[in-house]
Each structure stands twice: as structure tokens, then as C-alpha cells.
N, C-alpha and C positions, 0 to 999 in steps of 0.2 A: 637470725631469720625473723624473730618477732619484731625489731628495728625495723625492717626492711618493710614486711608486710603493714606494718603503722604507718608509713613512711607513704607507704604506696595507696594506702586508706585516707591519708589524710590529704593526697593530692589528687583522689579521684581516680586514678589508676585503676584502682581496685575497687570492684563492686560485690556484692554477694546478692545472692538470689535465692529466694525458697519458694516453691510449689505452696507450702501452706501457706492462705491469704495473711494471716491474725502475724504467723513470722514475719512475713514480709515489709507489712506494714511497718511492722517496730524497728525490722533493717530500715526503710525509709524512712523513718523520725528517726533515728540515730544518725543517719547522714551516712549509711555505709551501701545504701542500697541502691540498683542501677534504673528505678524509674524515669522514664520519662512523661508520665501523668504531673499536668502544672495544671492551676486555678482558670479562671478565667481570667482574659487582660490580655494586653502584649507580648508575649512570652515564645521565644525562637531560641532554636539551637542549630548551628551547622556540626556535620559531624562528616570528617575524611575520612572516607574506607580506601584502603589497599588494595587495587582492582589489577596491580601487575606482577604479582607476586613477588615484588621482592620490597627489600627493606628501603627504598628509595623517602620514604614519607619524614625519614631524617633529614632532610634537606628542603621539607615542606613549608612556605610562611605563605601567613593567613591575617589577609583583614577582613572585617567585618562591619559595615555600614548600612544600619536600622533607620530606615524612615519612617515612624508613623504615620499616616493619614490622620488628619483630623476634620476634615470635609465627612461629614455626613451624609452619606444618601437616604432617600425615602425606606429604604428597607431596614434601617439603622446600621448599616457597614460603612467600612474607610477603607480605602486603596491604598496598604503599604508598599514599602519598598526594599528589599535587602538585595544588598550589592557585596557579593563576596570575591576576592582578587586572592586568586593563586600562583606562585612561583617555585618551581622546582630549581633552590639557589644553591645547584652542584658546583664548584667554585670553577673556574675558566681553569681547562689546561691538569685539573685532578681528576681524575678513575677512581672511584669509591672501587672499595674490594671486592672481589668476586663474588661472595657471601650477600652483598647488598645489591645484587645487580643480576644475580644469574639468571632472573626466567622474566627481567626486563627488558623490553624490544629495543635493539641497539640502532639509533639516530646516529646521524652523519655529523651533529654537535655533542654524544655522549647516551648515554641512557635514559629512554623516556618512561616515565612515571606515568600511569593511569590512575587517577582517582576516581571512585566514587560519592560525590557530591551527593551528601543526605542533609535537606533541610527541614527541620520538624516546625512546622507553623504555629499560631495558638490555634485554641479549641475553637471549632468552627469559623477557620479561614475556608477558603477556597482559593486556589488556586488560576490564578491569570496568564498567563504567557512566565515564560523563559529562556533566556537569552545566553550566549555565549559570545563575549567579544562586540557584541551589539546584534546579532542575529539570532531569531526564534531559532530553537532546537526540542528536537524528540526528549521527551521524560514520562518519568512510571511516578504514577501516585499511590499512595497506602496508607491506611492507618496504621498505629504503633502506638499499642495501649493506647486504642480512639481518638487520639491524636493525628491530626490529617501533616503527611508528609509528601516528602517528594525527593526523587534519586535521578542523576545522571552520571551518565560516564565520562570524565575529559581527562584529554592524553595532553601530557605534558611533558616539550621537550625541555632539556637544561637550558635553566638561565631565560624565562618565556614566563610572560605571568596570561594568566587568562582572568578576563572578567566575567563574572556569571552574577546576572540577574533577576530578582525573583521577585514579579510582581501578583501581587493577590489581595483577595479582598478578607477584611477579617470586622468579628463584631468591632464595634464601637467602643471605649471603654475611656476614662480620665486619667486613668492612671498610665507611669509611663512605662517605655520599650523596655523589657527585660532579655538580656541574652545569656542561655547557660552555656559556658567553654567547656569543649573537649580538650582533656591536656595532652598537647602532643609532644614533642623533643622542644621546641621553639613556641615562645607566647604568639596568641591570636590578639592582632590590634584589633580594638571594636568600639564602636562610633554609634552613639546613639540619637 
């Protein structure tokens, strides 16, 4: 078990958490703790939540492509860019098991996938439009440990990728684009 739980700690899997700030902190400098508080700078994460209750997110692949801005405007912001492409690549002609599929809405090509699309911005971005496939769509903004984000929901049938774009403005800074990966079954390609 101690194998497994290291195993799982050292690929991020696994986070620990504590109510007391002085604990937490020291989970976060040990690298075991599930902050999302980053510095100031370029600094993005996408993160896929499971919006259709089943285990479909195994068949999930994810790219990720960071445009910085570097045009300045008078108020000192750059207008980035992240363009994230999702495919639910359930193989042509295979049924994942009942187990992975049960309380997913069953498509005339296989079982569709709902994601929930969380992108966490840097510190004081603001958000611009977002796009689905090339067309503006509804989304919910929030902070997350004062980190400004943003959530939407896209249904995904097999074998379909969808493009989701995400433009906004963020401070200024020299330094470059940083993206923290969520580890899922399959790597996220990411393009800075």
C-alpha cells in the first residue's frame, strides 16, 4: 500500500490537505499538497471533471496550446490565448464495459462523455470570450484560492474532438507561459 500511495504522490494523483494554514503550507513545499495559489506571471492549468458520471475520462486526450500576448496595452495587460482540443478516442466498433458507461447518455455512435472544462488563469487575468468549435458559448467564472477561473460543460460524442477557446486578458510580465498538467489515464500534449 505504501508503494502504491508514493507512486500516487509522486505523480500527483494524490494530494493531501489540511484546515491548519502552517500544515498546509509545509504539504505545499513538500510537493504533496493540492494548491492551486501560483506567483505572479503566465501561469495556467486546464483541469477535466467528469460531468457524466461514468468512467468514460479513460478515453480522454488533451492538447494544450498557450499563446502569450506580448502587445502591451495602456493599462499594462496582453491578450492571451489557450486553445484546448478534446477527444473522447473510444476505439471504432468497441463498448467499454458497463461499469464505465452506465449513467452515460447513449449516442447513435457509442457513449457520450460530458466534460467539465476548468480553466484556472493567472493572477489577475480577466476573462474575454469563449468559444466552442469556433462559436461564443455560456460559462461560469470563480475564484479558486483567488485565482480567477472559468467552467463549462461539453458533451462529447465518440471519436469527435472539440475545440475550446479561451481568450483573456492578463497582467504583463517577461517571463514565459507556464502550464501545470492534471494527470489523467493519457498525457496532455501542450504547446507553449
Amino acid at each position: 500500500m505504501a508503494e502504491a500511495l508514493g507512486q500516487g504522490l509522486s505523480e500527483d494523483r494524490v494530494v493531501v490537505w489540511s484546515a491548519d494554514r502552517k500544515v498546509e503550507r509545509q504539504l505545499v513545499d513538500a510537493g504533496v499538497g493540492g494548491s492551486l495559489a501560483v506567483g505572479d506571471g503566465h501561469n495556467v492549468q486546464f483541469v477535466a471533471l467528469n460531468g457524466s458520471g461514468s468512467k468514460l475520462d479513460a478515453f480522454l486526450q488533451r492538447s494544450l496550446k498557450y499563446e502569450v500576448g506580448r502587445c502591451v496595452d495602456e493599462d499594462g495587460e496582453v491578450k492571451s490565448t489557450l486553445t484546448v482540443d478534446l477527444t473522447s478516442d473510444i476505439p471504432l466498433g468497441q463498448r467499454p464495459p458497463e461499469y464505465m458507461i452506465s449513467l452515460a447518455k447513449k449516442g447513435p455512435t457509442g457513449p457520450i462523455n460530458v466534460v467539465l472544462a476548468q480553466m484556472h488563469l493567472p493572477n489577475g487575468a480577466e476573462i474575454d470570450e469563449v468559444k466552442v468549435d469556433g462559436k461564443s458559448v455560456g460559462y461560469a467564472t470563480f475564484d479558486e484560492q483567488g485565482r480567477p477561473s472559468v467552467v463549462l460543460s461539453v458533451t462529447l460524442p465518440p471519436r469527435e474532438t472539440k475545440e475550446l477557446t479561451f481568450d483573456f486578458w492578463e497582467p504583463a510580465s517577461e517571463g514565459p507561459g507556464e502550464v501545470a498538467i492534471q494527470p489523467l489515464g493519457s498525457e496532455q500534449d501542450t504547446e507553449v
